[in-house]
Structure formats: structure tokens, C-alpha cells
C-alpha positions in Angstrom: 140.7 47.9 23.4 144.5 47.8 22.2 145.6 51.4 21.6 142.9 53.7 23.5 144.8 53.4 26.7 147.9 53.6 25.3 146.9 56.2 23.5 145.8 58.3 27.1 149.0 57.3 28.4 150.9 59.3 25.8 149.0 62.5 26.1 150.0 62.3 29.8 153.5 61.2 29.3 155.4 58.3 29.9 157.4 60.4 33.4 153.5 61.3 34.8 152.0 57.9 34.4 155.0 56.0 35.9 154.9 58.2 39.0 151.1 58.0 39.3 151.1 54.1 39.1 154.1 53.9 41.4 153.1 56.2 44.0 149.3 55.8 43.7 148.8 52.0 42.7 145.0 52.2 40.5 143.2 48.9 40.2 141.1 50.9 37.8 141.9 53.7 35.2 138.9 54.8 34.2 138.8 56.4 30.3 139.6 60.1 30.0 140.1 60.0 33.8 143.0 58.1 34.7 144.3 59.2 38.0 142.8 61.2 40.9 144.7 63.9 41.1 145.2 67.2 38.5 147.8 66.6 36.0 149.1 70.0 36.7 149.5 69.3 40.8 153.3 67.6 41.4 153.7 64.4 42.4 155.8 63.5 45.7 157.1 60.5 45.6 157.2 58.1 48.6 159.9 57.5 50.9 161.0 54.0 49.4 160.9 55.2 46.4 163.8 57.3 45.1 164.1 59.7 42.3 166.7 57.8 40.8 164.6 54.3 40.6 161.2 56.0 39.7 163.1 57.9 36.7 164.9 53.8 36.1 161.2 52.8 35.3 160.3 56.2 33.0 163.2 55.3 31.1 162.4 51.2 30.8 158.9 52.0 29.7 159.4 55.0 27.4 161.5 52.3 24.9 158.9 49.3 25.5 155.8 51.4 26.0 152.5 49.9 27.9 151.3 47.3 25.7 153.3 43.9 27.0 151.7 45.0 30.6 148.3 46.0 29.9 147.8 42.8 27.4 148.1 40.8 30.9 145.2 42.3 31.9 143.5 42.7 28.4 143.9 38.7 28.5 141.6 37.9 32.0 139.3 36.2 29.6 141.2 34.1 27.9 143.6 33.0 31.2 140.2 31.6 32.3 139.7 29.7 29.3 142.9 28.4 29.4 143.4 27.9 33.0 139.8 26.2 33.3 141.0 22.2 33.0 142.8 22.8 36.6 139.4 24.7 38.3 139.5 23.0 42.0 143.1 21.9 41.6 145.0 23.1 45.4 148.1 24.6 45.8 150.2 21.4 47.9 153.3 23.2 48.1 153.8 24.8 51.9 153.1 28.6 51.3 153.0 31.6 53.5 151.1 34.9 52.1 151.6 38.3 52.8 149.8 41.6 51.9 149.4 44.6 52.9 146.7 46.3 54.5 146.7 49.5 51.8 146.7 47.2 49.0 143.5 48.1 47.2 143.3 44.3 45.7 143.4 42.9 49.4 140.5 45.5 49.6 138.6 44.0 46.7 134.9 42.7 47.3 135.4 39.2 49.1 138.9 39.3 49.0 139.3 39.6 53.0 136.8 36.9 53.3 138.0 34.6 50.7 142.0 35.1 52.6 140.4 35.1 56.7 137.5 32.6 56.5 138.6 29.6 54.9 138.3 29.7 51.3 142.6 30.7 50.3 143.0 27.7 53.0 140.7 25.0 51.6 142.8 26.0 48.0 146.2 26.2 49.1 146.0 23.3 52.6 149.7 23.9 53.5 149.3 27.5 53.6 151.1 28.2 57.0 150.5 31.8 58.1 148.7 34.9 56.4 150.8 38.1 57.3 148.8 41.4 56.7 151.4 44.0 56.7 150.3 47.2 58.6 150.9 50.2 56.0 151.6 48.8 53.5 150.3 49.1 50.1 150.7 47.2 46.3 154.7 47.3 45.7 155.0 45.6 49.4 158.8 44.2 48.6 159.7 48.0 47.6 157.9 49.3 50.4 159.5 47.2 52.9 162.4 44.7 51.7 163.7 44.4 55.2 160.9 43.0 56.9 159.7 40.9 53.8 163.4 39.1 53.3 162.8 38.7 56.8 159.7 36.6 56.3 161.2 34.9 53.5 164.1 33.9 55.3 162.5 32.3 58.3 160.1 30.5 56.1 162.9 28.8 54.2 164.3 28.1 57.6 
């Protein structure tokens, strides 16, 4: 509901919940117990991820707060709705996907399935190559820009 995890947010502070989602990427936040670790036990950031940039995103959502972000997923529901005249519709544009293989969505029940056996092909026909990245987690363009302007490039090639 609008406000309650808002609300858990603030107790924990704008700085703690920034690092946690950054560094720790939850597809979940349970209430009363949003992140896995103590809220007393520091947080190391990791290595693509500087001070300076992590304390860049503190600083962006301590004027806009949580809402904007959290209403996308507040609003699953109605994006069906919405989105339900084009059910079956394919993706014809040539695409190439890449995730990576610590991403906990990619890790999602039927998710590897759906992308490996036929179903993200039959949706999107000129998908051209599936690229699991090895280590990588959620923020893969912030985890590694080099090798994914890399694929970018030679698929605009």
C-alpha cells in the first residue's frame, strides 16, 4: 500500500537503502524485514560501484523519495490491463538479450526456460543471440560497460 514502504524506508534511511538495493539487488522486500543483512553491519560496496556514484543516488532519492519507483511496481496490475489488447503481439524488430547469470529475475521460476527453450524466441522471431553474462548480477551495464558497449556495438554493426 502507498506509504508503508516508504515509510520502512525512512526509518532505515535514505544512505542505507540506496546501498542495500545497489549492492544487494532484492526482487522482494519483505515488510519489517527488508534486507538480509543487520542494519548495524557496514556495507562494502562493490568494485564498479564507487563511493562517489553510490552517494550521487543517496543524494537523487533523498529530494524525490521512493514513490515514482515503487508505483512502477505497485502498478503490475493495471500494466496488464492496459497492455492486454497486444497479448500475442511479437517483438519483429532484430534484438539481441543479455543477462546476467546473478541476476535474481533471470533466476525467477520459468524464467531460464521461457529465455533457453523457445518461448522469448517464438515472441521476439528475430531475436539473434541470448548472452548470459558470467558474474554478473541486476545493474549489468554498471557492472560491466566495457563488455556490454561491446555487444552493443557489434550488434549495430
Amino acid at each position: 500500500k502507498p506509504g508503508e514502504i516508504e515509510g520502512e524506508f525512512a526509518e532505515i534511511g535514505v544512505e542505507r537503502v540506496e546501498k542495500e538495493l545497489l549492492t544487494d539487488f532484492p526482487v522482494i522486500l519483505p515488510k519489517g524485514k527488508l534486507f538480509k543483512r543487520p542494519l548495524d553491519e557496514p556495507i562494502t560496496l562493490p568494485s564498479w560501484l564507487s563511493e562517489e556514484e553510490a552517494n550521487y543516488y543517496v543524494t537523487v532519492f533523498q529530494k524525490t523519495g521512493y514513490t515514482g519507483a515503487l508505483n512502477f511496481y505497485r502498478n503490475f496490475n493495471r500494466n496488464w490491463e492496459l497492455l492486454k489488447p497486444w497479448v500475442g503481439s511479437k517483438v519483429k524488430t532484430p534484438a539481441k538479450f543479455i543477462v546476467g547469470d546473478k541476476d535474481l529475475v533471470y533466476h525467477m521460476p520459468g524464467m531460464k526456460d521461457y529465455i533457453h527453450n523457445g518461448g522469448f524466441q517464438a515472441d521476439v522471431p528475430s531475436l539473434q543471440q541470448v548472452v548470459v553474462m558470467e558474474g554478473v548480477a541486476h545493474f549489468i551495464m554498471m557492472e560491466k560497460p566495457d563488455e556490454i558497449n561491446k555487444y552493443i556495438s557489434d550488434f549495430f554493426t
